[in-house]
GUNUTI-531512 format. One record per residue (C-alpha): x, y, z. Coordinates in steps of 0.02 Angstrom, whole numbers, padded with zeros to 5 digits, always signed. Example, Ala and Ser with C-alpha at 12.3 -4.5 7.8 and 13.67 -1.06 7.14 Angstrom:
// GUNUTI-531512
+00615-00225+00390/+00684-00053+00357/
// end
This chain:
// GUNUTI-531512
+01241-00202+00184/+01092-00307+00211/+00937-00211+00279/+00774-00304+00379/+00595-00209+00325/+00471-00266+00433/+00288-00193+00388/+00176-00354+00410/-00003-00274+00357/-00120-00234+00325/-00120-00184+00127/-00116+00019+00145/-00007+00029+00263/+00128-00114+00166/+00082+00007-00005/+00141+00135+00100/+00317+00076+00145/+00377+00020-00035/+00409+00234-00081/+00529+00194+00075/+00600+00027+00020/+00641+00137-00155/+00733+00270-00063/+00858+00140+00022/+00902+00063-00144/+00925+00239-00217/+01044+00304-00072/+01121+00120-00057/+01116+00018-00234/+01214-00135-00150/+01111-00142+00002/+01015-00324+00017/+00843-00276+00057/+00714-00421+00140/+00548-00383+00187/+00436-00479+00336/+00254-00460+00282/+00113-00579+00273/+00057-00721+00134/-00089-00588+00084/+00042-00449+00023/+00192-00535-00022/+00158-00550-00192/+00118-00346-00221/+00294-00356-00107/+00382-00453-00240/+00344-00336-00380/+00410-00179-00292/+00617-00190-00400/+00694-00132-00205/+00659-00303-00140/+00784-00440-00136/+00689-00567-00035/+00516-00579+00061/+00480-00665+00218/+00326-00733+00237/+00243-00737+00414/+00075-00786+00428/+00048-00727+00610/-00157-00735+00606/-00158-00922+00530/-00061-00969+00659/-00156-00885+00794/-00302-01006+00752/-00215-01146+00805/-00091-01096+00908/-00033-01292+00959/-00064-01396+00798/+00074-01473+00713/+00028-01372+00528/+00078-01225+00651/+00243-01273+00720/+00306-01355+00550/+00251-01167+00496/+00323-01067+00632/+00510-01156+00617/+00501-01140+00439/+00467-00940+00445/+00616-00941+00601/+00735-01021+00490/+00717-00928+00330/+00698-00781+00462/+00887-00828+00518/+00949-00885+00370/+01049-00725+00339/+01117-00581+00482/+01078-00412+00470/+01156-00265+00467/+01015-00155+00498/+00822-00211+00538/+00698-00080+00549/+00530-00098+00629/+00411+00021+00517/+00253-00063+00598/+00297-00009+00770/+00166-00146+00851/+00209-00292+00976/+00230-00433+00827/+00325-00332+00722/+00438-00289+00864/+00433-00482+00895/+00521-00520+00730/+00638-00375+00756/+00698-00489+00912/+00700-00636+00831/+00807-00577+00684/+00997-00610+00696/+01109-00481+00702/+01275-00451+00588/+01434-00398+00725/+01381-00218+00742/+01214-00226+00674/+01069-00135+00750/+00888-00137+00774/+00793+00023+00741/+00623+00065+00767/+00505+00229+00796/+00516+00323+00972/+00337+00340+00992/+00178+00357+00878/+00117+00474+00787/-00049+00539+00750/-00197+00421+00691/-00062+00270+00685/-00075+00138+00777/+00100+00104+00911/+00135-00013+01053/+00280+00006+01173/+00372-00153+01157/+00432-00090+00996/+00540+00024+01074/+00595-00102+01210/+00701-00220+01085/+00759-00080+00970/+00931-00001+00998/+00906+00136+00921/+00722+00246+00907/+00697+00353+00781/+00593+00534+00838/+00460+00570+00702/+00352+00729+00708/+00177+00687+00778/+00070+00747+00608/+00163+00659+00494/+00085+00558+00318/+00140+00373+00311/+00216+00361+00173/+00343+00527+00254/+00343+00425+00423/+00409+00263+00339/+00533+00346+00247/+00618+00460+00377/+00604+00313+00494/+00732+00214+00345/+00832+00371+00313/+00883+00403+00495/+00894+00218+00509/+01048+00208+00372/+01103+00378+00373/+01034+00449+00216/+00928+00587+00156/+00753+00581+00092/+00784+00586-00097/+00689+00748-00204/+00621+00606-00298/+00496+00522-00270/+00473+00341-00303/+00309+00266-00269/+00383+00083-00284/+00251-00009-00419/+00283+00119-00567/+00396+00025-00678/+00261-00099-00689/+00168+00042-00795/+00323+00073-00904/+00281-00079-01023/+00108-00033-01072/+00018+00096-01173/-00135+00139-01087/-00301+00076-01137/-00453+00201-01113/-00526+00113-00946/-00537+00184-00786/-00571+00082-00637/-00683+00115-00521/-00636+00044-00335/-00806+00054-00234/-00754-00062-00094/-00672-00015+00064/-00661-00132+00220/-00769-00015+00312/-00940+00053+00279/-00934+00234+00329/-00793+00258+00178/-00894+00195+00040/-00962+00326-00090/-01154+00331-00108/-01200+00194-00271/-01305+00319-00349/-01137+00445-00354/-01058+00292-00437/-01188+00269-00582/-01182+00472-00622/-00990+00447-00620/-00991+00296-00725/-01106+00377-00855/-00996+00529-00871/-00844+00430-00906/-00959+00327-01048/-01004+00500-01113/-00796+00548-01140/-00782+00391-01221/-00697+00314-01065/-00752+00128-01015/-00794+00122-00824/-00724-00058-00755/-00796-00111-00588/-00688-00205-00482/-00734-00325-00309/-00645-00426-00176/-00811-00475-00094/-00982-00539-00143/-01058-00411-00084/-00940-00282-00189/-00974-00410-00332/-01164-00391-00326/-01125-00199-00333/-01003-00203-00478/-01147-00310-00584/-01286-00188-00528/-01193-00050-00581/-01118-00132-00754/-01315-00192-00790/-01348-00009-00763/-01211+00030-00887/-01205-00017-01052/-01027-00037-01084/-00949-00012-00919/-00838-00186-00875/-00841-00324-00710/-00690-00386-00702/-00691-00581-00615/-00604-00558-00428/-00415-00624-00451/-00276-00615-00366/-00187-00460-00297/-00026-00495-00396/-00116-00517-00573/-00248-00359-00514/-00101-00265-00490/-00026-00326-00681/-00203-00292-00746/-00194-00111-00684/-00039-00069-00769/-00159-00036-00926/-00278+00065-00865/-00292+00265-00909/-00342+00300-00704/-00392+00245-00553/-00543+00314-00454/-00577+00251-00284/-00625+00260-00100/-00510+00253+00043/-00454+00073+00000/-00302-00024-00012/-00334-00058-00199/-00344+00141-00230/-00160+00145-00130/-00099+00047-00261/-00138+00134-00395/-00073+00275-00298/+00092+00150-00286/+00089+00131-00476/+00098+00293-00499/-00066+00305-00580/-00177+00457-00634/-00296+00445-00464/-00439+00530-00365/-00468+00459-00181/-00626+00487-00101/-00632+00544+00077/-00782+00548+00188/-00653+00580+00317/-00528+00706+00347/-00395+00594+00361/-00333+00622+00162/-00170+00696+00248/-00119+00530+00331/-00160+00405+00186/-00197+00493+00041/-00105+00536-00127/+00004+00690-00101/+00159+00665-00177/+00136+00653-00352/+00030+00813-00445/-00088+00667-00541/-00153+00607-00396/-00262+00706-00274/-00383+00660-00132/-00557+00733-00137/-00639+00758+00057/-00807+00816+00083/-00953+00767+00247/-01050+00655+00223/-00974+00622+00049/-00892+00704-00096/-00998+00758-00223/-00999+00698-00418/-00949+00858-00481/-00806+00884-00347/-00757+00710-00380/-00768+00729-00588/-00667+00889-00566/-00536+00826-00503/-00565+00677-00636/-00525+00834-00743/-00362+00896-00682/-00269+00716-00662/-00344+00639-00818/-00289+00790-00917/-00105+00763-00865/-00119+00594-00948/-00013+00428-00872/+00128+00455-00805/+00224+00270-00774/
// end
């Protein structure tokens, strides 16, 4: 059986798929299974042991320049690899108008099917023309997590059940290597109203120094750079590590003791890699995105901001537990 995933961004919401992508090559171990994302996550896409093959379409690139020649050469590049094989199943997990493009544009095995979600559900994002070029829509409840929504979605797709265990889809990259005592610290969100206050960061980073526990500051930005330097000069001890690449972040990870971070898509990986992990929440929207599944990672939600203590108790409780890969 060869199975079509088609979650195209952005980096939460592709972290939140892979548990889904596990549970298809638990129920069906001789199932292909492709994957249509963009260039910026194929690489953490690669590293999830479900996936056969990703398909790289870089949709916003080529909205640029719609008519240059860089674009076509692109576009009939993606269409053939795109067509190369025939599915027997593709499932739309994005449920937006260029995800249910691809869906269309995916060839079909004699009896395959597209599949994709009846409607949306709550704080998610859903356009109609998904449901136009599916043949079959999938009924979700309304308050429903993401990574639960992606995998019913798969197992009414193929017929299975949800397996009892859960598979976050990064874990086995954990498996290799004893953990060192760092914990990284992921300050950086794409959005300003989820970051944690920088003085909450310094207390938190001083109470890890003080259990012998090396604080490393992480950044995708400049801006998140100046912060991770301010708060390492501020630190004696504490670690920048240089920006890289999302593939070798992900490797670098893999030794770490925890992860503590905002709402970001950095944090859902560790969540992925089945890290020890405390998400911060200025939001209540922990039950949509956040860590649930797995009792050494929690989400910590409190207006305008958590506090240090609420955060550094639950620090407590997941640390204690140790790494589990």
């Amino acid at each position: 059986m060869r199975v079509l995933l088609i979650k195209l961004s952005s980096l939460g919401d592709v972290v939140h798929t892979l548990p889904a992508a596990m549970d298809i090559r638990h129920a069906h171990p001789q199932a292909q299974i492709d994957w249509v994302c963009e260039p910026a996550f194929a690489p953490l896409v690669r590293l999830c042991p479900a996936i056969d093959r990703v398909i790289e379409m870089d949709l916003r690139r080529w909205r640029q320049q719609p008519f240059s020649r860089t674009t076509r050469t692109a576009w009939l590049a993606f269409k053939r690899q795109l067509q190369e094989l025939a599915f027997d199943v593709v499932i739309d997990v994005q449920g937006l108008t260029k995800s249910a493009w691809v869906s269309r544009l995916a060839r079909l095995t004699p009896g395959g099917f597209r599949v994709a979600m009846a409607h949306r559900t709550d704080g998610s994002a859903y356009e109609a023309p998904t449901r136009w070029v599916a043949d079959r829509c999938i009924s979700l409840s309304p308050h429903i997590h993401a990574v639960d929504r992606a995998r019913q979605v798969c197992a009414q797709a193929l017929g299975h059940v949800v397996p009892a265990v859960f598979q976050p889809g990064l874990g086995e990259l954990c498996a290799a290597s004893g953990p060192k005592p760092w914990v990284i610290c992921v300050h950086g969100t794409s959005r300003d109203d989820k970051l944690w206050p920088e003085s909450h960061w310094h207390e938190l980073g001083q109470r890890l120094l003080q259990q012998q526990l090396t604080p490393v500051w992480v950044h995708g930005s400049d801006v998140e750079q100046s912060r991770s330097e301010r708060l390492a000069a501020q630190l004696p001890g504490s670690q920048v590590w240089p920006r890289m690449s999302l593939d070798r972040l992900t490797h670098q990870m893999a030794q770490v003791s925890g992860v503590i971070g905002v709402d970001s898509g950095l944090s859902h990986i560790a969540v992925a890699m089945g890290l020890p992990h405390v998400q911060i929440y200025n939001f209540d929207t922990a039950w949509r995105t956040g860590p649930q599944h797995l009792a050494h990672q929690v989400a910590v939600y409190q207006q305008p901001s958590p506090s240090v203590d609420q955060v550094w108790q639950a620090w407590s409780q997941v640390g204690a537990q140790g790494r589990v890969a």
